[in-house]
N, C-alpha and C positions, 0 to 999 in steps of 0.2 A: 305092449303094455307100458304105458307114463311108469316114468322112475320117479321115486315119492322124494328125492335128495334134491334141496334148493339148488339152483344154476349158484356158481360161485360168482361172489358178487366186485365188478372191479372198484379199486380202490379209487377213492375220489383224488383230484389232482394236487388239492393240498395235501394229502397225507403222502401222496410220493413227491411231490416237493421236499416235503416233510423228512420223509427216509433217506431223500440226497441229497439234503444240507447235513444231516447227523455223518452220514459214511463221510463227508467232505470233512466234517468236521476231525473225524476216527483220521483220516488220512494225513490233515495237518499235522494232527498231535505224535503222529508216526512219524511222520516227518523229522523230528526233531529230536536231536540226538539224545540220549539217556545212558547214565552211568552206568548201569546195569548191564547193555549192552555192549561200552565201550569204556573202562575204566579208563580214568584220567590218568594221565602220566606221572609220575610222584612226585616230580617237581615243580607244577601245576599244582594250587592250590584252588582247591574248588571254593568257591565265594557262595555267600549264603543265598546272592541273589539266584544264581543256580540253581542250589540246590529245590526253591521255593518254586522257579518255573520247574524246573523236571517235575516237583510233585503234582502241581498244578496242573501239566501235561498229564500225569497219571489221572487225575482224578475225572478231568474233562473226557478223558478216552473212558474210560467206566460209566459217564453219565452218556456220553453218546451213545453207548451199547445198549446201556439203559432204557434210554430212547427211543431207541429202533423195536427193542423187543416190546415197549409201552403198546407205539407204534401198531408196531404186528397184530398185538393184544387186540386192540378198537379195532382193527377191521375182519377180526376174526370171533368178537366178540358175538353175534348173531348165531352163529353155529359153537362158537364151544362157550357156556355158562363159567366154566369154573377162570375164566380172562378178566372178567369185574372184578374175581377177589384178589388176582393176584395182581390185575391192574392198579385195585385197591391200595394193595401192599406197597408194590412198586414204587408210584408216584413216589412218597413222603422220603424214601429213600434217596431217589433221584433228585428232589428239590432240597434236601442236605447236602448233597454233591457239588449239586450247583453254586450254594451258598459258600460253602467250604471254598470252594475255588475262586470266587469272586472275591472271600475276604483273603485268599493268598495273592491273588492280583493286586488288593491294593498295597500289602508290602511291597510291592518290587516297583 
């Protein structure tokens, strides 16, 4: 007896390009040291331009996650309906992320 469930469908080559430029990107911003993890020594004064890449760092790792689950969303959209709406949602969040960090880019 045929099984009535669609073959799963592989992701096109852009969209996994697509997924390992984001983790590349999640890895950089890891990369890179953050106060949270490693408080500064006291006599060390942390300079505001620091401060502005660490957030920056924060923000770009939340849009990449972003991303990937956008990501996810489209190629899974066919078989789950309710991925438009949260795809929906999603975006506009992520493209304030994006924006957010590019205008802390241009401080530094």
């Amino acid at each position: 007896m045929p099984s009535n469930t669609p073959a799963p469908q592989e992701p096109t080559i852009t969209r996994k390009a697509q997924l390992a430029e984001n983790l590349a990107k999640v890895d950089r911003a890891q990369a890179r040291p953050h106060a949270k993890a490693a408080p500064p020594p006291p006599s060390k004064a942390v300079t505001l331009e620091e401060q502005i890449l660490e957030a920056t760092d924060d923000i770009l790792r939340v849009s990449a996650g972003l991303q990937s689950f956008l990501s996810l969303l489209d190629l899974q959209s066919d078989t789950i309906p309710q991925g438009i709406g949260l795809h929906a949602l999603l975006l506009p969040l992520k493209q304030q992320l994006d924006e957010s960090a590019d205008r802390l880019q241009a401080l530094v």
